[in-house]
FIFI-787801 format. One record per residue: residue number from 0; residue in one letter; x, y, z of N, C-alpha, C, O in turn. Coordinates in Angstrom, 3 decimals, decimal comma. Layout:
FIFI-787801
+-----+--------+----------+----------+----------+----------+----------+----------+----------+----------+----------+----------+----------+----------+
! num ! residu !   n.east !  n.north !     n.up !  ca.east ! ca.north !    ca.up !   c.east !  c.north !     c.up !   o.east !  o.north !     o.up !
+-----+--------+----------+----------+----------+----------+----------+----------+----------+----------+----------+----------+----------+----------+
! NUM !      a !        X !        Y !        Z !        X !        Y !        Z !        X !        Y !        Z !        X !        Y !        Z !
...
+-----+--------+----------+----------+----------+----------+----------+----------+----------+----------+----------+----------+----------+----------+
//
This chain:
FIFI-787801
+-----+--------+----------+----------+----------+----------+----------+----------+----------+----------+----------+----------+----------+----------+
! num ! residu !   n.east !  n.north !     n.up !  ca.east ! ca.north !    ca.up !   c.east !  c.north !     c.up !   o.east !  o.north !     o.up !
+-----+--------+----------+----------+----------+----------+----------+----------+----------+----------+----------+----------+----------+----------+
!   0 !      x !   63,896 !   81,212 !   96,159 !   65,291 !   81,009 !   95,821 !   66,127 !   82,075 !   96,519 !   65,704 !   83,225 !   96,398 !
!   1 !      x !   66,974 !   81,939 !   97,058 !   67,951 !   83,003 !   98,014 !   69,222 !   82,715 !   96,844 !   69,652 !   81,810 !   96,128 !
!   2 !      x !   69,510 !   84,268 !   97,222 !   70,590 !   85,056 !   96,088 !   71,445 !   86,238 !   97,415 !   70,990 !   87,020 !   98,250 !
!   3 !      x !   72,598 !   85,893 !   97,085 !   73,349 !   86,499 !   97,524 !   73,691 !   87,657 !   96,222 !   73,743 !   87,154 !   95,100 !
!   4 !      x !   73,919 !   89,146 !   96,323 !   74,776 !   89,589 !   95,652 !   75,517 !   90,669 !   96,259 !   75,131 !   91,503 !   97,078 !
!   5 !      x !   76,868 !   90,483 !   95,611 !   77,759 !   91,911 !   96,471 !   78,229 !   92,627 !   95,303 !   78,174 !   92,129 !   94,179 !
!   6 !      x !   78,726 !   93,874 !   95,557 !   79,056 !   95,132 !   94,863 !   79,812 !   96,112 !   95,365 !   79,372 !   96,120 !   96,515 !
!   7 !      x !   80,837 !   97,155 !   95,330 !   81,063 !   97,689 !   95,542 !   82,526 !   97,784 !   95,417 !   83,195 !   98,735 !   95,822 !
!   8 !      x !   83,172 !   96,280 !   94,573 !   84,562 !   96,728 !   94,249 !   84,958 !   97,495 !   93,446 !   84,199 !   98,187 !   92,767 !
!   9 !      x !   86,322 !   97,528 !   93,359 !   86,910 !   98,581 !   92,146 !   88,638 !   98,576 !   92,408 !   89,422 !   97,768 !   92,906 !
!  10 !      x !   88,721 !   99,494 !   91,990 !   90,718 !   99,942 !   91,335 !   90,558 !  101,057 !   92,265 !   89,671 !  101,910 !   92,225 !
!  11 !      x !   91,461 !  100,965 !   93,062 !   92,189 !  102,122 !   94,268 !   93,840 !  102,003 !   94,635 !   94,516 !  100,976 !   94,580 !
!  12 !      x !   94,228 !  103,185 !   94,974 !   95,485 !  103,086 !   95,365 !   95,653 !  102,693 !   96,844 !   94,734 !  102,551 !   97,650 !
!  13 !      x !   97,220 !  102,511 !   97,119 !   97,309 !  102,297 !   98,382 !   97,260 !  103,183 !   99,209 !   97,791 !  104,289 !   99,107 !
!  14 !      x !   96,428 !  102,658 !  100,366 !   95,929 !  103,587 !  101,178 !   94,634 !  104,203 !  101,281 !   94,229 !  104,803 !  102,277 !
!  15 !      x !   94,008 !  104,033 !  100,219 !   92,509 !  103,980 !  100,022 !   91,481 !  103,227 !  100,651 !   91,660 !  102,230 !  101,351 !
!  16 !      x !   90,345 !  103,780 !  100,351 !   89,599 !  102,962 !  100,929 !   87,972 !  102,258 !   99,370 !   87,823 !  102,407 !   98,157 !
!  17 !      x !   87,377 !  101,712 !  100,237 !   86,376 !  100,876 !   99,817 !   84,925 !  100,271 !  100,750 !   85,005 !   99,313 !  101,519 !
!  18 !      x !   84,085 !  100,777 !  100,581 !   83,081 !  100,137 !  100,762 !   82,584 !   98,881 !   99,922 !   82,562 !   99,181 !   98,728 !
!  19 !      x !   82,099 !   97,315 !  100,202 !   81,514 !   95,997 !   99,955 !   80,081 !   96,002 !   99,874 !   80,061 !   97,221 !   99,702 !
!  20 !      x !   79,015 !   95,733 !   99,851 !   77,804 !   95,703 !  100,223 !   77,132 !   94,048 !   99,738 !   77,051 !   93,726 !   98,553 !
!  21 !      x !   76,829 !   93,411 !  100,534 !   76,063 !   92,407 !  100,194 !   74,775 !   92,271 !  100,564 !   74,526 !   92,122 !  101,760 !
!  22 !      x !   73,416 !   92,307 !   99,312 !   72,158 !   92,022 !   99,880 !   71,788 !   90,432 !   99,347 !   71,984 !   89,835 !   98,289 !
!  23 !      x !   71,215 !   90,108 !  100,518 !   70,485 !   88,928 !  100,664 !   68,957 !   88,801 !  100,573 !   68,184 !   89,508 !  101,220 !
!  24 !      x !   68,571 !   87,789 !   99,671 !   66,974 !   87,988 !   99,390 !   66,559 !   86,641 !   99,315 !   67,349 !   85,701 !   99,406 !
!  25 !      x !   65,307 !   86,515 !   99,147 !   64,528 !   84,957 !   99,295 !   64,507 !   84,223 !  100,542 !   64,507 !   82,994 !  100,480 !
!  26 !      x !   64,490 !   84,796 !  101,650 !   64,306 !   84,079 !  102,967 !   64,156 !   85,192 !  103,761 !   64,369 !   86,368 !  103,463 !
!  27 !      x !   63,747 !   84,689 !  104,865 !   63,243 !   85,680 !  105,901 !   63,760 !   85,191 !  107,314 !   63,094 !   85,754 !  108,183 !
!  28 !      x !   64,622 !   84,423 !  107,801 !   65,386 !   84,383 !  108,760 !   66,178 !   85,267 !  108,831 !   66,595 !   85,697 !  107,756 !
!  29 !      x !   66,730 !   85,926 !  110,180 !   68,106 !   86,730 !  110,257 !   68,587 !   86,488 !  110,770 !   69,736 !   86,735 !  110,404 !
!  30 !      x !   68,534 !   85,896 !  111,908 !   69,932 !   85,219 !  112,807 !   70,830 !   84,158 !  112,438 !   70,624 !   82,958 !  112,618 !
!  31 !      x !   71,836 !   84,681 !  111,913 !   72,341 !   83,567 !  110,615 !   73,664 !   84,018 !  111,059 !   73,743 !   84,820 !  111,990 !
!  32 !      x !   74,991 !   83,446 !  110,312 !   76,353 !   84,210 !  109,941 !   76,619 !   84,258 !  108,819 !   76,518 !   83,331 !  108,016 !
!  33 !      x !   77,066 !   85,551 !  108,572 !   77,567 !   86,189 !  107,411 !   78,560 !   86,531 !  106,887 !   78,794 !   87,482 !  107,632 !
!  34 !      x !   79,482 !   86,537 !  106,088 !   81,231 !   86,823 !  106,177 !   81,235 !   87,267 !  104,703 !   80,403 !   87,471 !  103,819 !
!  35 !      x !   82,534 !   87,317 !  104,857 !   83,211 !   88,103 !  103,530 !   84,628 !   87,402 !  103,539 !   85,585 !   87,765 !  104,222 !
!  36 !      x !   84,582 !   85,883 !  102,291 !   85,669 !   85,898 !  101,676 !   86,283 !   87,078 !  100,621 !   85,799 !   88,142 !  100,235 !
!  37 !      x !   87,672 !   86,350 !  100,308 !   88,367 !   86,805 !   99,128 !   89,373 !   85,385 !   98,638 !   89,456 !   84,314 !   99,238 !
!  38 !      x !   89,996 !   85,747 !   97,500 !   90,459 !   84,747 !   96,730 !   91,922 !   85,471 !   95,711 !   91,886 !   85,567 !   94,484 !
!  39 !      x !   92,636 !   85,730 !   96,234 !   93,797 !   86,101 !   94,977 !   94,474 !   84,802 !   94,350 !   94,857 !   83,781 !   94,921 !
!  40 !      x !   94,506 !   85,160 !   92,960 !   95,639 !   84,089 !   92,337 !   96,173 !   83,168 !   92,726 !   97,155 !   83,453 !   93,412 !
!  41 !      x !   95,918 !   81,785 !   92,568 !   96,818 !   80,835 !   92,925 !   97,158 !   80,794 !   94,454 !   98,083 !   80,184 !   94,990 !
!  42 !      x !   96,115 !   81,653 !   95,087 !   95,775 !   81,230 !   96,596 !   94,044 !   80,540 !   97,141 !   92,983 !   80,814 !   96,582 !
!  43 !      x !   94,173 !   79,861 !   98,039 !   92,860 !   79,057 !   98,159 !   91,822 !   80,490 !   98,868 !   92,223 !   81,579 !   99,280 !
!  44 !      x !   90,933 !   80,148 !   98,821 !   89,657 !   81,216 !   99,611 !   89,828 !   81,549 !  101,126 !   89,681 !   80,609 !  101,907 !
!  45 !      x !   90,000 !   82,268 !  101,419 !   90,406 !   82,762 !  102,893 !   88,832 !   83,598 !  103,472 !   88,058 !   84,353 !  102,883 !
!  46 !      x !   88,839 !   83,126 !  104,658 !   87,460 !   84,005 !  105,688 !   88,239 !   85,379 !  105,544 !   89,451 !   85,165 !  105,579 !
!  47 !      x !   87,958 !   86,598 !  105,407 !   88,567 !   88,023 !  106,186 !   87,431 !   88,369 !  107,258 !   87,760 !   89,297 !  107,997 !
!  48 !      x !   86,433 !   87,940 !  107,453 !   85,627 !   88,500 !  108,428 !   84,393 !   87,852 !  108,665 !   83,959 !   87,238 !  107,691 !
!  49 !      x !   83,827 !   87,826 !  109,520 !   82,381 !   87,119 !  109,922 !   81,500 !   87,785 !  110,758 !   81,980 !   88,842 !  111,166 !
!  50 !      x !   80,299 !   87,528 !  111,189 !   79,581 !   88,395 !  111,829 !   78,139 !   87,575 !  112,326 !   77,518 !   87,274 !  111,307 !
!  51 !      x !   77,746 !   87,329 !  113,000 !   76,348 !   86,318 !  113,666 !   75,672 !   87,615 !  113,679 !   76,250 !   88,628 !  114,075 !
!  52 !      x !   74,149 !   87,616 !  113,150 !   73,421 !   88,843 !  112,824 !   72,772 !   88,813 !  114,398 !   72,198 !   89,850 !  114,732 !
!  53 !      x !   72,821 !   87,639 !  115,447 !   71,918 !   88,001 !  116,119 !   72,453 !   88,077 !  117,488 !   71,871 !   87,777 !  118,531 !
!  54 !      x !   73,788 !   88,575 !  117,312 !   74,272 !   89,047 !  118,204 !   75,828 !   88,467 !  118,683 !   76,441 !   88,829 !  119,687 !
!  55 !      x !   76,238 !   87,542 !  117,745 !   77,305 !   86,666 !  118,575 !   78,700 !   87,670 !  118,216 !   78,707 !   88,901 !  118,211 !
!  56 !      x !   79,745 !   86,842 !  117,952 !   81,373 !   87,169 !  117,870 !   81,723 !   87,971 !  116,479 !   80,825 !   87,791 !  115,656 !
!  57 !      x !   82,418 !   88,519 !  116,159 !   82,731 !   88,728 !  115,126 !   84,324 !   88,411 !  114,692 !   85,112 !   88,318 !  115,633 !
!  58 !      x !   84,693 !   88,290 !  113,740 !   85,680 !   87,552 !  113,665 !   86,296 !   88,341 !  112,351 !   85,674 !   88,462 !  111,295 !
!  59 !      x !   87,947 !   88,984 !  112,648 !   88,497 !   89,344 !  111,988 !   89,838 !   88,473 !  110,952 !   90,416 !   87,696 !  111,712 !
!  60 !      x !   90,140 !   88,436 !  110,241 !   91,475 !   87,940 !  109,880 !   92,859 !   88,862 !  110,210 !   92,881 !   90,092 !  110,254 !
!  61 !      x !   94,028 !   87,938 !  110,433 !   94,967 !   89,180 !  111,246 !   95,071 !   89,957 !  110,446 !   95,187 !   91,140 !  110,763 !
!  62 !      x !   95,066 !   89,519 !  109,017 !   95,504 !   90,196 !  107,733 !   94,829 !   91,943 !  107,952 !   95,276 !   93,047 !  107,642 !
!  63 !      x !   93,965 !   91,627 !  108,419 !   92,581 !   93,065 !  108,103 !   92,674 !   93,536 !  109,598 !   92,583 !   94,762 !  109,659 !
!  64 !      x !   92,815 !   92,984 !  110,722 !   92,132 !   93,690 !  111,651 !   92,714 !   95,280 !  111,969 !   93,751 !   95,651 !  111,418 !
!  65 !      x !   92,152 !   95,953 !  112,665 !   92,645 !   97,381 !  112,461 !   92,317 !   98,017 !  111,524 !   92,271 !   99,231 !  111,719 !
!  66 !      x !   91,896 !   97,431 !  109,912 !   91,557 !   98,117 !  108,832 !   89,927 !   97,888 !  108,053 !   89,226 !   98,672 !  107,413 !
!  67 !      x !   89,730 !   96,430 !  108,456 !   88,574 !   96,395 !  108,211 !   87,467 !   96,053 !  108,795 !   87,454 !   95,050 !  109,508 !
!  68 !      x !   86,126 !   96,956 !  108,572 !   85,137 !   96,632 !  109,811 !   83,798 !   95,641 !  108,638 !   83,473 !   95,698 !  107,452 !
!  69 !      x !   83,370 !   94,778 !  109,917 !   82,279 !   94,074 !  109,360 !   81,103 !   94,617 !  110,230 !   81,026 !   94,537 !  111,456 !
!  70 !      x !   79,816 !   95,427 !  109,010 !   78,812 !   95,536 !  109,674 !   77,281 !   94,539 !  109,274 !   77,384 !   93,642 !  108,438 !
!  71 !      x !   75,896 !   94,822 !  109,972 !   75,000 !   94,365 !  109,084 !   73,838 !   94,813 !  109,859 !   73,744 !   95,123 !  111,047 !
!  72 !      x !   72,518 !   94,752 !  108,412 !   71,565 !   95,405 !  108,750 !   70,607 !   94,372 !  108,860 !   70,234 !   93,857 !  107,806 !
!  73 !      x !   70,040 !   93,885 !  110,145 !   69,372 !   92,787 !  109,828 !   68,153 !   92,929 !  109,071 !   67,886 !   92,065 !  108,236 !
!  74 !      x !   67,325 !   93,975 !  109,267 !   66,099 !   94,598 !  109,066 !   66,382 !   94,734 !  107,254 !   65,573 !   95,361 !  106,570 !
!  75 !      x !   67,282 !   94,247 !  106,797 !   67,268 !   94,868 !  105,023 !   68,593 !   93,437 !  104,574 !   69,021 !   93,381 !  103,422 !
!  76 !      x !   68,928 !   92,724 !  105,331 !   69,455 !   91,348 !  105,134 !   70,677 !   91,714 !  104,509 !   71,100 !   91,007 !  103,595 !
!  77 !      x !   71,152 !   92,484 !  104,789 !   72,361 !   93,458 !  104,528 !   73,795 !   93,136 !  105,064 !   73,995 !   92,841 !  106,242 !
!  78 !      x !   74,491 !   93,189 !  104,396 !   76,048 !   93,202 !  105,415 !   77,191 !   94,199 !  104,647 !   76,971 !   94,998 !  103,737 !
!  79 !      x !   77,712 !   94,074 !  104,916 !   79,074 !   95,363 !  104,177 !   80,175 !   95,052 !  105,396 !   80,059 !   94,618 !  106,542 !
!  80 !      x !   81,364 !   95,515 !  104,532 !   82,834 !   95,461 !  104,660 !   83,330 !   96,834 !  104,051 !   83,442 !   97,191 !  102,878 !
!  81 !      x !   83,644 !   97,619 !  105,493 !   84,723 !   99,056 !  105,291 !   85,992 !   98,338 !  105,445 !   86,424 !   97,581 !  106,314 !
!  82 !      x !   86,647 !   98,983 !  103,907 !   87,850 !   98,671 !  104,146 !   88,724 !  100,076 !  103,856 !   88,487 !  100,811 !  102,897 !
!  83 !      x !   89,448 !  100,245 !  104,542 !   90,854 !  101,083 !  104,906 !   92,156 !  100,985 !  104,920 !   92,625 !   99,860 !  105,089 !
!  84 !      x !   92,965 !  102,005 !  104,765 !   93,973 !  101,814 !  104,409 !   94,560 !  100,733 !  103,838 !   95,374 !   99,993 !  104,392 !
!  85 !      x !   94,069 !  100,623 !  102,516 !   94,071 !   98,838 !  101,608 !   95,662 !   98,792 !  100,934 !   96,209 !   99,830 !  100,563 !
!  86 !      x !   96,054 !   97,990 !  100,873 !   97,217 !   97,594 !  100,597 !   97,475 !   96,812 !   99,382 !   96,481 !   96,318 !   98,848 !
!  87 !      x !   98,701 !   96,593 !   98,808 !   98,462 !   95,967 !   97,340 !   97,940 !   94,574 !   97,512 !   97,130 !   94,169 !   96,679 !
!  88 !      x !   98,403 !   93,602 !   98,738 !   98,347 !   92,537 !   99,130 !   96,516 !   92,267 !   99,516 !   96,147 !   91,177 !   99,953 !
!  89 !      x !   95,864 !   93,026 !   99,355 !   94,325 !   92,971 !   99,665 !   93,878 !   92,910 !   98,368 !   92,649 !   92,880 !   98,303 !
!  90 !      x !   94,548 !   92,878 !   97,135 !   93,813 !   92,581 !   95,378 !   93,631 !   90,691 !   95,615 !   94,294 !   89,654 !   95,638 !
!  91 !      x !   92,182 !   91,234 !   95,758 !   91,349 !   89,733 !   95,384 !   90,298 !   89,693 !   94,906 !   89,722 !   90,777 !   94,810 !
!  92 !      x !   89,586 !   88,456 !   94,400 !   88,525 !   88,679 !   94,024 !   87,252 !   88,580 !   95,802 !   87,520 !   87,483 !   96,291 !
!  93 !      x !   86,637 !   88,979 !   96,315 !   85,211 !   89,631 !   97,271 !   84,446 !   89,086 !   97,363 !   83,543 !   89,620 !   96,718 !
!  94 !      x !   83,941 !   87,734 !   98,060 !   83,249 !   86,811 !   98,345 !   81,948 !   87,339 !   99,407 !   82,434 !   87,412 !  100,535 !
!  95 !      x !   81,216 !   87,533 !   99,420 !   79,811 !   87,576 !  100,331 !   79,259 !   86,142 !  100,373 !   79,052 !   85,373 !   99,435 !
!  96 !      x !   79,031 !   85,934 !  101,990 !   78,463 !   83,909 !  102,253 !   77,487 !   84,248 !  103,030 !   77,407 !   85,441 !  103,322 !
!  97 !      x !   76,881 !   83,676 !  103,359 !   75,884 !   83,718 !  104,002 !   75,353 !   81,810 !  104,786 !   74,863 !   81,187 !  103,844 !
!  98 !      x !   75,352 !   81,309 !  105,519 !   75,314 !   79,864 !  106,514 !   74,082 !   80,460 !  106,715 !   73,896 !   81,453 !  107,418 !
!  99 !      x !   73,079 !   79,734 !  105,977 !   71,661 !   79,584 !  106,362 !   71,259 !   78,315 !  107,133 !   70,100 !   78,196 !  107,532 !
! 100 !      x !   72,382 !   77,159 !  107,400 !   71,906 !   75,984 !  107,922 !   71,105 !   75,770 !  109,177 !   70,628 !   74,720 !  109,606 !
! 101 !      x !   71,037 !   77,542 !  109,903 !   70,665 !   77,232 !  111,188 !   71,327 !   77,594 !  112,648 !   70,945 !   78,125 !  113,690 !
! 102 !      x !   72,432 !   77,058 !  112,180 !   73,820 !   76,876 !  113,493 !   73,766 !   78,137 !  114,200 !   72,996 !   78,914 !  113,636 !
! 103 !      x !   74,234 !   78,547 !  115,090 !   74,129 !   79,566 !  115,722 !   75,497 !   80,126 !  116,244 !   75,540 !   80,619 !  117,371 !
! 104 !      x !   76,772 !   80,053 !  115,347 !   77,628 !   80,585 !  115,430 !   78,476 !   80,528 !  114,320 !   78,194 !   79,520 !  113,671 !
! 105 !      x !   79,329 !   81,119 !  113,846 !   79,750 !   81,322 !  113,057 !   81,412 !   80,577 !  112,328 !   82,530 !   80,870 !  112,753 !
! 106 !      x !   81,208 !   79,888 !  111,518 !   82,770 !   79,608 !  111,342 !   83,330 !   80,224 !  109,922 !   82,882 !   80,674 !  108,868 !
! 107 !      x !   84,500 !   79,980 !  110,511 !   85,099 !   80,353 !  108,977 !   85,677 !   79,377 !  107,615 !   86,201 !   79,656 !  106,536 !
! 108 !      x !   85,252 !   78,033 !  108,338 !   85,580 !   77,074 !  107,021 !   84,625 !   77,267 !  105,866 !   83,401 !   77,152 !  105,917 !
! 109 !      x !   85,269 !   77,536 !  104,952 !   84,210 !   77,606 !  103,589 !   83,359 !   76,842 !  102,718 !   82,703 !   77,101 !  101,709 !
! 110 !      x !   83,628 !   75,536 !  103,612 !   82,254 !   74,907 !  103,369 !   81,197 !   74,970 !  103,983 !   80,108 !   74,720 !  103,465 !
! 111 !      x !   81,407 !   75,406 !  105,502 !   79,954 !   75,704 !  106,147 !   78,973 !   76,631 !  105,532 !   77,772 !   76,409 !  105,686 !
! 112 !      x !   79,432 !   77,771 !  104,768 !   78,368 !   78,635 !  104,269 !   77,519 !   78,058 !  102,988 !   77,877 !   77,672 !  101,875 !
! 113 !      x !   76,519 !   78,142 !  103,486 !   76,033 !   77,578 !  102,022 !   75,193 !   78,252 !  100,360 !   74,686 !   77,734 !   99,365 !
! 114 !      x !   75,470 !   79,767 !  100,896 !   75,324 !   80,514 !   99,867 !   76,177 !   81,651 !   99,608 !   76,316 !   82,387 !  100,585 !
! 115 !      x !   76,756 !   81,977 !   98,602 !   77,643 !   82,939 !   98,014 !   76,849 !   83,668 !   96,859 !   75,935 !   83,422 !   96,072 !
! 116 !      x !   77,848 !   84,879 !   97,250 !   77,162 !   86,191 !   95,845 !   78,619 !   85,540 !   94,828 !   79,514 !   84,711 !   94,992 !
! 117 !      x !   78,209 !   86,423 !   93,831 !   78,904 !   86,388 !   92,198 !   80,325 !   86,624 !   92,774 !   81,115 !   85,713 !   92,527 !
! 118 !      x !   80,776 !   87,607 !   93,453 !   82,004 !   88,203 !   93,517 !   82,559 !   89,538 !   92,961 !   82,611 !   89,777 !   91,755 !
! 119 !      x !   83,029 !   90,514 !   94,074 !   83,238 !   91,504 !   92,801 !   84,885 !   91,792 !   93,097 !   85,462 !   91,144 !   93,970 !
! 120 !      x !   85,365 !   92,494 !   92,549 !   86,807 !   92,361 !   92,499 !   87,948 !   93,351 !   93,554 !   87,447 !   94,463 !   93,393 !
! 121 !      x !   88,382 !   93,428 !   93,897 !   89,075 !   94,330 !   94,222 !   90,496 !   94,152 !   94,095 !   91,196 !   93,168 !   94,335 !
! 122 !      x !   90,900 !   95,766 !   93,495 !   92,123 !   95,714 !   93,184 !   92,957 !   96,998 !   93,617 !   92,460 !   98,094 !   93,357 !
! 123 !      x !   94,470 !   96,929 !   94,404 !   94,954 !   98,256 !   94,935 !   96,464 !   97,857 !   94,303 !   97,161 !   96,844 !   94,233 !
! 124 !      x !   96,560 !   99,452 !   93,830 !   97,879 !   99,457 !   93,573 !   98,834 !   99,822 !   94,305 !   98,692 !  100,370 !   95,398 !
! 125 !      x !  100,197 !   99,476 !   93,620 !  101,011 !  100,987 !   94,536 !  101,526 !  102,346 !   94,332 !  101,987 !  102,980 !   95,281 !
+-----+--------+----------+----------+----------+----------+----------+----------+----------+----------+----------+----------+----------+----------+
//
C-alpha cells in the first residue's frame, strides 16, 4: 500500500520561513513526479511546484518562484518544499502528490497524481 505523508507546517509571520517534508513508502520506483499542492478557502487546489525525480523540469508557480525551492531525495523517496519569505497570501492547507502512473513528465493538473499525503497546514500572518 503506498502512503504519502507530509509535515512540517505551522503559524509564522510574514517573512518567515518553513520547511515541508513529504515521505513516500510502499513502492520502490523513483522516477516518478512529485509536487506540492495547496488549497486556501473557497479556492480550488493549485500545483505550487513539481519536480521529475529522474531528472526532468521543475516547475514553479509565479505565485512562489523566487521564494520557493522544490527538492528530492530519491534514495529515501523524499521531497520537501523551502519556503521563504512567506506572505499572508501563502495560508493554505500543503498538499504532497506523488503520479505513480508511469508517465515520464510531470503535470500539474490534479488529477494526474494519483496519490496524496493527509495535508498539513500552513499559516502566515501579518
Amino acid at each position: 500500500q503506498v502512503q504519502l505523508m507530509d509535515s512540517g507546517g505551522g503559524s509564522v509571520q510574514a517573512g518567515g520561513s518553513l520547511r515541508l517534508s513529504c515521505t513516500a513508502s510502499g513502492y520502490t520506483y523513483r522516477r516518478h513526479c512529485m509536487g506540492w499542492f495547496r488549497q486556501a478557502p473557497g479556492k480550488e487546489r493549485e500545483a505550487v511546484a513539481t519536480i521529475y525525480t529522474g531528472g526532468g523540469s521543475i516547475y514553479y508557480a509565479d505565485s512562489v518562484k523566487g521564494r520557493f525551492t522544490i527538492s528530492h531525495d530519491s534514495a529515501k523517496n523524499m521531497v520537501y518544499l523551502e519556503m521563504n519569505s512567506l506572505k499572508p497570501e501563502d495560508t493554505a492547507t500543503y498538499y504532497c502528490a506523488a503520479d505513480l502512473s508511469g508517465r515520464h513528465f510531470c503535470s500539474v493538473t490534479t488529477r494526474t497524481f494519483t496519490n496524496w499525503g493527509q495535508g498539513t497546514q500552513v499559516t502566515v500572518s501579518s
